[in-house]
Each structure stands twice: as structure tokens, then as C-alpha cells.
C-alpha positions as CSV (number, residue, x, y, z in Angstrom):
1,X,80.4,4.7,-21.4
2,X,79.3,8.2,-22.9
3,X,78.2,10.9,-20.1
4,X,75.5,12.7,-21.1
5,X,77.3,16.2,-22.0
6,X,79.3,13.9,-24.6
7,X,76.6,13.2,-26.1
8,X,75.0,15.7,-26.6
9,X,77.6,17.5,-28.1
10,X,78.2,14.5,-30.6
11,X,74.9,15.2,-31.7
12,X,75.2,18.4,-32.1
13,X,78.0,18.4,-34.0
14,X,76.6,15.3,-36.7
15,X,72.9,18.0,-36.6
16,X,75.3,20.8,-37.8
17,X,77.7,18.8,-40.1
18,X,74.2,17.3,-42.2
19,X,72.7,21.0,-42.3
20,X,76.2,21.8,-44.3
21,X,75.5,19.0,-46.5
22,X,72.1,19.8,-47.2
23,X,73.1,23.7,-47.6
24,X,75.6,22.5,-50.5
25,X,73.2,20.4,-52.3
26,X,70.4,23.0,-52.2
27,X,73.3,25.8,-53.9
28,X,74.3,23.3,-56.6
29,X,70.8,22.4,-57.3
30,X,69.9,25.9,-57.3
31,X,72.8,26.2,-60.1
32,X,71.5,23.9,-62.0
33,X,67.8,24.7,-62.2
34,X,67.9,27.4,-64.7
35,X,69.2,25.4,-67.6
36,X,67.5,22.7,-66.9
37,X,64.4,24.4,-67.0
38,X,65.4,25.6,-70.3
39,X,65.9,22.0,-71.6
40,X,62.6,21.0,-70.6
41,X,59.9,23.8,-70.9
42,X,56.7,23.1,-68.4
43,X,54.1,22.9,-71.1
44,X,54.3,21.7,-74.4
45,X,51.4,21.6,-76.7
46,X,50.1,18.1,-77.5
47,X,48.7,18.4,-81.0
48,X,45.0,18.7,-81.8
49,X,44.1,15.2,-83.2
50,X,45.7,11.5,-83.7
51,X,47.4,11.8,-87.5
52,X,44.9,9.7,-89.8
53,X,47.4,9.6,-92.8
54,X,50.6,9.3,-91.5
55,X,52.9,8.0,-88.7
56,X,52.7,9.7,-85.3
57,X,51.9,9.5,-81.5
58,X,48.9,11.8,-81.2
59,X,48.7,13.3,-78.0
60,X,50.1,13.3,-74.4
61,X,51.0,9.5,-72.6
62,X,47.4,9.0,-70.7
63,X,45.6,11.0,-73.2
64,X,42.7,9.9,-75.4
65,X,44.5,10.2,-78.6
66,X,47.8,8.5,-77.2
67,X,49.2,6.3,-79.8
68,X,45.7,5.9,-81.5
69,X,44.5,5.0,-78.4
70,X,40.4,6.2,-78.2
71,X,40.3,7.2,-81.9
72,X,37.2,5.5,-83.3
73,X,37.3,4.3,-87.4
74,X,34.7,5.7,-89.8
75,X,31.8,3.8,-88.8
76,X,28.9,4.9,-87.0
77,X,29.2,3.1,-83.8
78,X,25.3,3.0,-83.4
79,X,25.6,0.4,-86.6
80,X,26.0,-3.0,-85.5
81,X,29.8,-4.2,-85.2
82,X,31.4,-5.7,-88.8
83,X,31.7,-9.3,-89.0
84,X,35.3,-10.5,-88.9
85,X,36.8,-11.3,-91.5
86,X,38.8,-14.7,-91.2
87,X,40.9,-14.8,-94.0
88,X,40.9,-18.2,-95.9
89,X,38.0,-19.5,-94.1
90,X,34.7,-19.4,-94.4
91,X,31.8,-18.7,-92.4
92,X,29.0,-21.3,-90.8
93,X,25.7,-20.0,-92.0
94,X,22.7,-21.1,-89.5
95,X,18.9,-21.6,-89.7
96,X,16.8,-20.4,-87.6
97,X,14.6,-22.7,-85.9
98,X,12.5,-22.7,-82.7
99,X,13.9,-19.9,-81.9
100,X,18.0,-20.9,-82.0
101,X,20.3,-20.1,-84.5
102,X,20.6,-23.9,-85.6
103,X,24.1,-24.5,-87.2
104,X,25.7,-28.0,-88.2
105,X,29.1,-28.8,-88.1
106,X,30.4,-32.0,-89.7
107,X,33.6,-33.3,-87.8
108,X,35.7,-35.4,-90.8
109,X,39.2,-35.4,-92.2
110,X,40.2,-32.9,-94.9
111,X,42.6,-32.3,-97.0
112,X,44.1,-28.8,-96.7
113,X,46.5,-27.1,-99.5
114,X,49.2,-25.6,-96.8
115,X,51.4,-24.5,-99.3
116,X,50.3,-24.7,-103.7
117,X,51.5,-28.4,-104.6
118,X,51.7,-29.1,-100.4
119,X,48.5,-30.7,-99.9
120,X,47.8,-32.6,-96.1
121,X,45.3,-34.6,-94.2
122,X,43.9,-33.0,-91.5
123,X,40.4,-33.7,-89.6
124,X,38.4,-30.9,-89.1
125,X,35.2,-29.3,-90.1
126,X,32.6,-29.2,-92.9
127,X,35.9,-29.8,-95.3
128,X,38.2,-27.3,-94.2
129,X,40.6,-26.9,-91.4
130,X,40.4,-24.7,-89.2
131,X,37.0,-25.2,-89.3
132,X,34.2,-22.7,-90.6
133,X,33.7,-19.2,-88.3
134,X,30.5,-19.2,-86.4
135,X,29.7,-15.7,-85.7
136,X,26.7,-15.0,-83.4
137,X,25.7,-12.1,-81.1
138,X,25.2,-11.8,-77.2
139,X,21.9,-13.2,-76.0
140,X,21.8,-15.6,-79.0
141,X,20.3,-18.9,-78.1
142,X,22.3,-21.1,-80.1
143,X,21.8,-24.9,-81.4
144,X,24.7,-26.9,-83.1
145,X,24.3,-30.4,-84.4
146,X,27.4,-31.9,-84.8
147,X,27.7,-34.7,-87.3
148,X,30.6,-36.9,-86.4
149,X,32.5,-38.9,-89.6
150,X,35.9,-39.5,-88.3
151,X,36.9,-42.6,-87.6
152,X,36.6,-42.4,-83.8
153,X,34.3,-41.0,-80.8
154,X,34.4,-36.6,-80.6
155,X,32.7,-34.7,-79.0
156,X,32.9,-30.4,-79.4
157,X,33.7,-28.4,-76.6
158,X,33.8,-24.6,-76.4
159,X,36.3,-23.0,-75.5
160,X,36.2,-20.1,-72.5
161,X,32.2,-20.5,-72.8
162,X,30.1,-20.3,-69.3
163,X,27.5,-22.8,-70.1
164,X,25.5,-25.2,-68.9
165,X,27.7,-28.6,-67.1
166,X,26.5,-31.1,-69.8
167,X,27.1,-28.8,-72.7
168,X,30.9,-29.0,-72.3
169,X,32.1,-31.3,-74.2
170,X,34.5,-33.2,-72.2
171,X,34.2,-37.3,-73.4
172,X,32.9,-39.1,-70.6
173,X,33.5,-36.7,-67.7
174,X,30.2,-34.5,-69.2
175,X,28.5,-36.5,-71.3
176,X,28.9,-40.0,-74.0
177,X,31.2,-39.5,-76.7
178,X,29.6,-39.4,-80.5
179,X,30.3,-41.9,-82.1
180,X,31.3,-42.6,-85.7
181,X,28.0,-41.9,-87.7
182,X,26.5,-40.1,-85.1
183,X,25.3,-36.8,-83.9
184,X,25.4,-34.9,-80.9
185,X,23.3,-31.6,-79.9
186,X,24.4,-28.8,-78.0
187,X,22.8,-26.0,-76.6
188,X,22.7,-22.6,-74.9
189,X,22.1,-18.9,-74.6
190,X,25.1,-16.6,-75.3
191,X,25.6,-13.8,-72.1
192,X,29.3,-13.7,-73.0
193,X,31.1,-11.5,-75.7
194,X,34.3,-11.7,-77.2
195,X,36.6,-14.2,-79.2
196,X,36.5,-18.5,-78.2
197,X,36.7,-21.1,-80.2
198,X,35.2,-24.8,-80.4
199,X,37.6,-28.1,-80.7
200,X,37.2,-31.5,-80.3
201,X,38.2,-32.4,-76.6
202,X,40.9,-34.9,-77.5
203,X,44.5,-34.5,-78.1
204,X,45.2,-36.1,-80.8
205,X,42.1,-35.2,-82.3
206,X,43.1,-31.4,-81.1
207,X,46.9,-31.7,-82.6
208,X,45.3,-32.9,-86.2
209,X,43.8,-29.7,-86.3
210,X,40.3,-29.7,-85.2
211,X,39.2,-26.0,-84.4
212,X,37.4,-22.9,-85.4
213,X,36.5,-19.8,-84.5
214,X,33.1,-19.1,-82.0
215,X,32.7,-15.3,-82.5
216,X,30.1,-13.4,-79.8
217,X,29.8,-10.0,-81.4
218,X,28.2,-7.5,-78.2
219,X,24.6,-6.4,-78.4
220,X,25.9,-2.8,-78.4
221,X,28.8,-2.0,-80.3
222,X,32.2,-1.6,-78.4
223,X,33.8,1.9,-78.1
224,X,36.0,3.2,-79.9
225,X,33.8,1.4,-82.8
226,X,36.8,-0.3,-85.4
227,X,36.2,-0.6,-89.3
228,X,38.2,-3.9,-90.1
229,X,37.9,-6.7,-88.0
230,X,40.2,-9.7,-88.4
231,X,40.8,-13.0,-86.8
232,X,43.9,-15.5,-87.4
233,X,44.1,-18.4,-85.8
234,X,47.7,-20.1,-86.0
235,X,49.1,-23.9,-85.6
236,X,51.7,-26.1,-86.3
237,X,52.6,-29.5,-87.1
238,X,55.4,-32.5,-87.9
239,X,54.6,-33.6,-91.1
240,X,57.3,-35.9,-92.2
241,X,58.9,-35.9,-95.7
242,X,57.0,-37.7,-98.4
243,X,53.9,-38.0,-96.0
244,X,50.9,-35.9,-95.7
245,X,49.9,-36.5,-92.2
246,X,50.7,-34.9,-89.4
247,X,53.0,-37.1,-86.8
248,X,50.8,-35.8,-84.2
249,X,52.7,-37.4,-81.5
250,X,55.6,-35.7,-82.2
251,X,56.9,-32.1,-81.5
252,X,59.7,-31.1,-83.6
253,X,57.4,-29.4,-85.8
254,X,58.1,-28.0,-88.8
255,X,54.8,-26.9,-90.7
256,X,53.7,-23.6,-89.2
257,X,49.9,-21.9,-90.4
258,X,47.5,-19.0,-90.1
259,X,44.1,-20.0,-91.0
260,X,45.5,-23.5,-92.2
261,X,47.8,-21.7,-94.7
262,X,51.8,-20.7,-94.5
263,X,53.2,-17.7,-95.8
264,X,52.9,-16.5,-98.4
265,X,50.2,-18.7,-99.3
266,X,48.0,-16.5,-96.6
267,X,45.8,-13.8,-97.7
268,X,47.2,-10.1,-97.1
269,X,45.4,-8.2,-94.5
270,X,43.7,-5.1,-96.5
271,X,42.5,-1.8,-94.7
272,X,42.2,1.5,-95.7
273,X,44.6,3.9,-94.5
274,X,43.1,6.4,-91.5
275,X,40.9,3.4,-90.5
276,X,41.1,1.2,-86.9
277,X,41.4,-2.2,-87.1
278,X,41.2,-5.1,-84.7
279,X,42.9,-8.1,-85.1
280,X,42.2,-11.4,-82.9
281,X,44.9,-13.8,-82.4
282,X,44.1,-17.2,-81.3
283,X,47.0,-19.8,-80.5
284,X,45.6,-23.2,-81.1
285,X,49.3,-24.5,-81.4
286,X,50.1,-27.7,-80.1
287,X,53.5,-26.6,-77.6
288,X,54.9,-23.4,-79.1
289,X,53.9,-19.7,-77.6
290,X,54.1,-17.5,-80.4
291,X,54.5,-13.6,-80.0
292,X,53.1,-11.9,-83.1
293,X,55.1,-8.9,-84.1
294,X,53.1,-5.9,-86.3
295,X,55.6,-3.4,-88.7
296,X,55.2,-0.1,-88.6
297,X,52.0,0.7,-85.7
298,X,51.7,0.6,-82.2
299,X,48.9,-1.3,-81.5
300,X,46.9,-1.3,-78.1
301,X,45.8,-5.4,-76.2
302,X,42.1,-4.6,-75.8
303,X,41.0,-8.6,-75.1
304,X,41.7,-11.9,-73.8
305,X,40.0,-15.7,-74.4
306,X,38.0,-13.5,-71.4
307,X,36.4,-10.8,-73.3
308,X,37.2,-7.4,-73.7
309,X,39.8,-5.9,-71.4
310,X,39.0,-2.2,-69.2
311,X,40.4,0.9,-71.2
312,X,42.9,1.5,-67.4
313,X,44.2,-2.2,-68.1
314,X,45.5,-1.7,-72.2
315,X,48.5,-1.9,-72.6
316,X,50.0,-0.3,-75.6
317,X,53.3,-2.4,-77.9
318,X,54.2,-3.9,-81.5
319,X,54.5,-7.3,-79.7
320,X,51.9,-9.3,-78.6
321,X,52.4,-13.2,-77.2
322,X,49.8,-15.5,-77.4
323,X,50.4,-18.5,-74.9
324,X,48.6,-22.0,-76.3
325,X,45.0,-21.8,-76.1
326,X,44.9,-18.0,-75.7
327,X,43.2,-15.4,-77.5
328,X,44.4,-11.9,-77.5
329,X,42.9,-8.7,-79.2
330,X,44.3,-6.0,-80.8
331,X,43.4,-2.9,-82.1
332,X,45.4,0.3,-84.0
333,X,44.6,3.4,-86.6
334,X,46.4,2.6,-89.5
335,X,48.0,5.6,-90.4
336,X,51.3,4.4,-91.8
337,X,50.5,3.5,-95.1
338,X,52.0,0.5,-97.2
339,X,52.8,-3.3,-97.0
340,X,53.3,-4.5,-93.4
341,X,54.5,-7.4,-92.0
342,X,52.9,-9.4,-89.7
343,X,54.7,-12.3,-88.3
344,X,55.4,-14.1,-85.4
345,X,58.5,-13.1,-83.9
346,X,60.3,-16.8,-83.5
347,X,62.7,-17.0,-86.1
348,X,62.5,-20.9,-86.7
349,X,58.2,-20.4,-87.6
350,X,59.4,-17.5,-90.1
351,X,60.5,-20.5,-92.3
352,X,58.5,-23.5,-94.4
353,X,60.0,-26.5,-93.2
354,X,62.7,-25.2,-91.2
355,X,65.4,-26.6,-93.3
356,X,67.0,-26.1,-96.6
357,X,65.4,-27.6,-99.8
358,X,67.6,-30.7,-100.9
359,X,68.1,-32.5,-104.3
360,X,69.2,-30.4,-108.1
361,X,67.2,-27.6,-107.1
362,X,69.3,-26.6,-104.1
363,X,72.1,-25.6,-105.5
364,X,73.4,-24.9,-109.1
365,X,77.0,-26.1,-110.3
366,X,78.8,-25.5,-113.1
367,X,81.6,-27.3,-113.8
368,X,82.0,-28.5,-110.6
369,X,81.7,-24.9,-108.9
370,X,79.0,-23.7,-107.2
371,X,77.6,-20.8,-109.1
372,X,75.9,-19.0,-105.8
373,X,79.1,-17.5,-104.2
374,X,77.6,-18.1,-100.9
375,X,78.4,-21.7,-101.2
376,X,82.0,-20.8,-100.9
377,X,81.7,-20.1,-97.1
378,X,82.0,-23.7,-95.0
379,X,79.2,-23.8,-92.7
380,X,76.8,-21.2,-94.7
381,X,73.2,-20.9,-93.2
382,X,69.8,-21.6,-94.9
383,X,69.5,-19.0,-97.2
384,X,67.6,-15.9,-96.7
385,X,64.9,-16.5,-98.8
386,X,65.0,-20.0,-99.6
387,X,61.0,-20.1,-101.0
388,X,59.3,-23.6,-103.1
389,X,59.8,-23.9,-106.5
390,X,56.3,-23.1,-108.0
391,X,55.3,-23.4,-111.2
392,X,53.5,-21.0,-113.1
393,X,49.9,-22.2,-111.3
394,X,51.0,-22.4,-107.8
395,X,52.7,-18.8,-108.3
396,X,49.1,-17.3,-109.4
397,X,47.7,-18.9,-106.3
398,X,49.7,-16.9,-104.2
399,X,50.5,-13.5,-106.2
400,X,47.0,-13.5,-108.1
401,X,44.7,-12.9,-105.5
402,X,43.1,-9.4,-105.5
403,X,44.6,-9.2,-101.7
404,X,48.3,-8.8,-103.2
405,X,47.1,-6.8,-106.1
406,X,50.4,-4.0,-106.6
407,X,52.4,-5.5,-104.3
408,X,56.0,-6.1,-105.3
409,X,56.4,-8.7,-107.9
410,X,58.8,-10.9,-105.5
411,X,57.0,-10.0,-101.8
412,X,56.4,-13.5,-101.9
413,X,60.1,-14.3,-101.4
414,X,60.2,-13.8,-97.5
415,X,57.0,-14.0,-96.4
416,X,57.2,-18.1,-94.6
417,X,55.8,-19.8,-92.0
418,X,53.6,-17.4,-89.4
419,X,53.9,-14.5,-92.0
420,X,50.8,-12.9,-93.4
421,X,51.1,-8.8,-94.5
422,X,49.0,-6.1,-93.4
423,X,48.5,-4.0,-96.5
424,X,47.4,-0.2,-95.4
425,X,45.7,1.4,-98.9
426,X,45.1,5.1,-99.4
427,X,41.5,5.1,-100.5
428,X,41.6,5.2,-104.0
429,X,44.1,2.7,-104.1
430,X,42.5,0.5,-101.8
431,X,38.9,1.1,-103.7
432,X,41.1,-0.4,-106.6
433,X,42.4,-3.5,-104.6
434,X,39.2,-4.6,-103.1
435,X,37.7,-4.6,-106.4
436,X,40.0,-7.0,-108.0
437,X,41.3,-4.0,-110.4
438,X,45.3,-4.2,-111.8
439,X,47.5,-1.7,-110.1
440,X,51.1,-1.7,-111.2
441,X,53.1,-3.6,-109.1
442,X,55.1,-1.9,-106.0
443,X,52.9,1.1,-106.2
444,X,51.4,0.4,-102.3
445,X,54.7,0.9,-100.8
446,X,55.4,4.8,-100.5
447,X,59.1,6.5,-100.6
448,X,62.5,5.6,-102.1
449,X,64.4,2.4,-101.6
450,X,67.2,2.1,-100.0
451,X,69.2,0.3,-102.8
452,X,68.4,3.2,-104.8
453,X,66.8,1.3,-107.3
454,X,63.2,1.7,-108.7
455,X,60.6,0.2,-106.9
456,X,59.2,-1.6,-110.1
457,X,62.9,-2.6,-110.9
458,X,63.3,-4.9,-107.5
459,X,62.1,-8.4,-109.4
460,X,65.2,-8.3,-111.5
461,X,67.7,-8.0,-108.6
């Protein structure tokens, strides 16, 4: 046992022996304080505004202007809020009567051209799949008839909706099912705002592709107010070769959409450069989470399949995922300008197909050799930029659309599968674009390329 003058001179000593540690790391710290204060001054200016033409970071992390974050577009946000744009699908127009915004929705199979030449059986809605947009505004009181022609009971449910019990949608658990030939009614008053979607609440029914997008534009218009206002809704499916069908019970897939087309059969994104855009991403994919990847902007997650999200809650990225069944928002200031990719980020749904094409067109020989040196490797991958052989009227279906007007002649080549473009337009160019006008191709994408070659020049390489 310690006596008590022991002790206290142990404790002493251990007092005086950490004072002499401290002492040395206050003197070396002191040493280095001068030049590190050099390195890093206290304040540094944060620059006046967000840059509208040109890549940049705007002001200070927390900061209105951070990464674009509180800029508003060019519209006056006392105008009511622009109707998305879905592109490739149309919108459901409505009547109004009593008092509702009446809309009918036919539920029946449809054949959808995936890909030019590539055309499938799918059920959905009023002859397209996904089905048509509904767009409608908070406090609404909305009626929709639907008219059922598939060969089976549906019903329509809506997705993320607060409504009443009956109005759900869910086949025998809320109500009858419709049958073939029939009609059902449903009914309510909008207090919600944000993006949902309606769907057929059966699975197989679901997985053939029965969908659209139920858009609740606010009564007031959300701040910071954007300009362009997108929605893309994306799928997949197993569609075996030489059928047209989906194998719905099967979930290898290999046919992977936006809108019900695949890349590059989906329509560019256009916006004009300085403006703030919004895109909504809705995963009605059958297993697959998909996290969709935007070149060349940070963008900020402003909403859910719940509605808008609180400014303190965005969270800024480049990278968004959308788990299946979810919805989530975007919204950036495009001020980088050219021809963006917009993809998602699984490498297997950047492909048609996910496999390489077979038969006389898959590789060339001459003489018994392989022409494509690549060949020569054993055990050679796909290759980058396997595309479909079009003819000369599929190709126009893709490259002729005023969207892709001055693109470059071959963008087509790697734009597969969950792959649309995001094409940023200085205005004049963009005036041009929108209009349907010829620009010379590769003009929208600004500086040198890498290869050194000419921009125009690229097709013949």
C-alpha cells in the first residue's frame, strides 16, 4: 500500500511532467502558426453572383448562391409554374364538368416503338406506354373515368396520393375490380403537391408497363421559380429474342427505357444556357435501383414521391438514386453550356440488349480474318459502341428530331439504354433548335477536341 506522502508526490510529479508536455506543444504550435496563417488567409471574397454562362461554384458552402443553390431562372415567379415537359409522351387533356377536371384514361395493350424497327406489346394507356401526363394543380377536384379494355380485371391506384379509403385502387381490399369492358370512377380534391404517378395495382399488370405520370403543380409557385421543367420516368423489361412481349415473370432484363424509349431513341433534354431546370425522376422499374448520373452540373435533390423537400434538408451531388417506386427531384442553373449526358450510372442499363449483336452483321471477315483488329484479342468484350443497324428511316427517327438539331453526326453511337442528353443552348442557338431550324452539326459543343481533330470531322473517324 501507498502512504499518503507517496502519493502525493506521484501526483505531483505526473501534474508537472503533463504541464511540460503541454508547454512543448503550445511552442511548436506557436511555430507553426505564422505560415499557416499565410496559407490560408481569414477572409476570402466569395464572388458577387452564381456564373449564368459558365461553370462555377458561386459563393461560400451555406451561402444562397452555393453551387446554384437559391438562384431563381428567368421567369417571374408570380407566373404560374411551367407545365413539365415529359418527353415522348403526351399529355391527358380534361373537361371540365360539375366542377372536376373530368379526364378518361383507357387501360389497353399498346404497341410501343422502343427502339426504330423494335416495336413491343405493352398494356398501358390511351395507346401509349407510359401512359399520358395528367397535370393538375393543388385544390383541384379531380374526376377520372377509367375505361378498362385489357383482357383482365384493373383497377388505377395513385401513387403517394392522401385520399379518400375507397379511392385507392387496391383490387378487392378497397373496392371490385373493373372488369373487361368496364368503367370505374374515381374521385377527389388535390391538397398535396408534387410528383406521383397512377398504375394499375397488379403486378403483372404493373411489370407490362402500366403507369403515368400524376403531376400536382402548387397553387403558388415554388421558390427559387425554375424555367424548364422535365419528368422521365424509367423501366425495364425481358423481352426475349424474336418475341415482342415482355416475359414479365422474369428478371434478367435486358430492355431498359425513359419515357418508354431507349437511348438514343429518347428525346434530348433542351434548355437554355443561364436558365434553372428541374428534372423529376420516377423509378417505375420492376427490381433494379437506378442512380441517374448528370455531366457537367451540380445539381441540388429538392423532392421526394413526398413533395417538396425543406431548403436545410437539400442535399447538393451529380448522382442521384432512385430506389423502385420513388420519385426524386432535381434542380440546377445550367451554366455549362453543350451536350450532356444523362444516364443512369449501372453500366449493364447503358446498353440495348446487354449483349453483342449476332449473325453477318457482327463481325466482318475477309478471307477468313477478321477485319476489326479487336477481334484478334481472345476473350474481347462487347464493343464500345455496338449500336442497331438502322436504315436510312430509323436513322432520321433518331438524328432528325429538332431536339438533336447540331449535335454531332454520330452522338447516337453511345447514347443506350437509360441514356437521354441534356443539351444546354446559348440563346441564339437554342432560339434556332427549338424552332426546328438546321444548325451545322457539332456546333453545340464548345472548345477543342481532344483528338485534335475538327469537331465537324468526328463522323469520319
Amino acid at each position: 500500500m501507498w502512504s499518503e506522502s507517496t502519493r502525493n508526490a506521484f501526483l505531483r510529479g505526473a501534474a508537472l511532467a503533463m504541464a511540460g508536455l503541454l508547454g512543448a506543444f503550445l511552442c511548436l504550435a506557436g511555430g507553426l502558426a505564422p505560415s499557416a496563417s499565410k496559407a490560408a488567409p481569414e477572409h476570402q471574397p466569395a464572388p458577387k453572383e452564381f456564373p449564368r454562362n459558365h461553370a462555377g461554384q458561386g459563393g461560400p458552402v451555406g451561402s444562397a448562391t452555393d453551387r446554384g443553390k437559391l438562384v431563381p431562372g428567368a421567369r417571374d415567379p408570380a407566373l404560374p409554374p411551367v407545365p413539365v415537359v415529359a418527353p415522348d409522351l403526351p399529355d391527358l387533356p380534361y373537361k371540365l364538368v360539375d366542377g372536376f377536371k373530368e379526364f378518361h384514361l383507357t387501360a389497353e395493350v399498346v404497341k410501343r416503338e422502343l427502339l426504330p424497327g423494335h416495336v413491343m406489346n405493352h398494356w398501358g394507356y390511351n395507346g401509349t406506354f407510359p401512359g399520358p401526363t395528367i397535370q393538375v394543380v393543388e385544390g383541384d377536384k379531380v374526376r377520372i373515368v377509367v375505361h378498362n379494355k385489357l383482357p383482365e380485371p384493373t383497377t388505377l391506384h395513385l401513387h403517394g396520393l392522401e385520399l379518400t379509403n375507397s379511392m385507392d385502387g387496391v383490387p378487392h381490399l378497397t373496392q371490385r375490380p373493373i372488369m373487361p369492358g368496364k368503367t370505374g370512377v374515381y374521385e377527389l380534391t388535390l391538397h398535396q403537391t408534387g410528383t406521383f404517378f397512377y398504375h394499375a395495382h397488379d403486378a403483372m399488370q404493373e411489370a407490362m408497363g402500366s403507369v403515368g405520370l400524376f403531376i400536382i403543380h402548387p397553387k403558388a409557385n415554388w421558390r427559387p421559380a425554375v424555367d424548364h421543367d422535365f419528368a422521365l420516368v424509367t423501366q425495364e423489361f425481358r423481352i426475349k429474342p424474336a418475341v415482342n412481349t415482355p416475359a414479365s415473370v422474369l428478371m434478367d432484363f435486358n430492355w431498359f427505357t425513359l419515357n418508354g424509349r431507349s437511348g438514343p431513341y429518347s428525346t434530348p433534354l433542351v434548355v437554355k444556357l443561364g436558365s434553372r431546370v428541374r428534372i423529376r425522376f420516377l423509378n417505375f422499374s420492376t427490381d433494379d435501383h437506378h442512380p441517374m448520373h448528370l455531366h457537367g452540373h451540380t445539381f441540388w435533390v429538392t423532392g421526394t414521391e413526398g413533395g417538396r423537400i425543406p431548403e436545410s434538408a437539400w442535399i447538393p451531388g451529380n448522382t442521384v438514386l432512385v430506389a423502385v417506386a420513388q420519385v426524386r427531384e432535381v434542380e440546377f442553373v445550367a451554366n455549362n453550356p453543350g451536350d450532356w449526358a444523362l444516364h443512369c450510372h449501372m453500366f449493364h442499363h447503358m446498353m440495348n440488349h446487354m449483349i453483342s449483336p449476332v449473325g453477318p452483321g457482327s463481325r466482318t471477315r475477309a478471307e477468313g480474318q477478321f477485319l476489326d483488329p479487336r477481334y484478334k484479342y481472345p476473350g474481347y468484350p462487347q464493343m464500345q459502341g455496338m449500336m442497331e443497324h438502322f436504315d436510312k428511316a430509323q436513322m432520321e427517327k433518331i438524328t432528325g428530331k429538332k431536339e438533336a438539331k447540331g449535335m454531332h453526326e454520330m452522338w447516337h453511337m453511345d447514347v443506350q439504354g437509360l441514356f437521354t442528353v441534356v443539351r444546354v443552348l446559348p440563346p441564339d442557338l437554342y432560339d434556332r433548335v427549338v424552332a426546328g431550324k438546321e444548325v451545322p452539326a457539332g456546333v453545340s459543343v464548345p472548345g477543342p477536341d481532344p483528338t485534335g481533330k475538327d469537331h465537324g470531322e468526328m463522323h469520319k473517324h
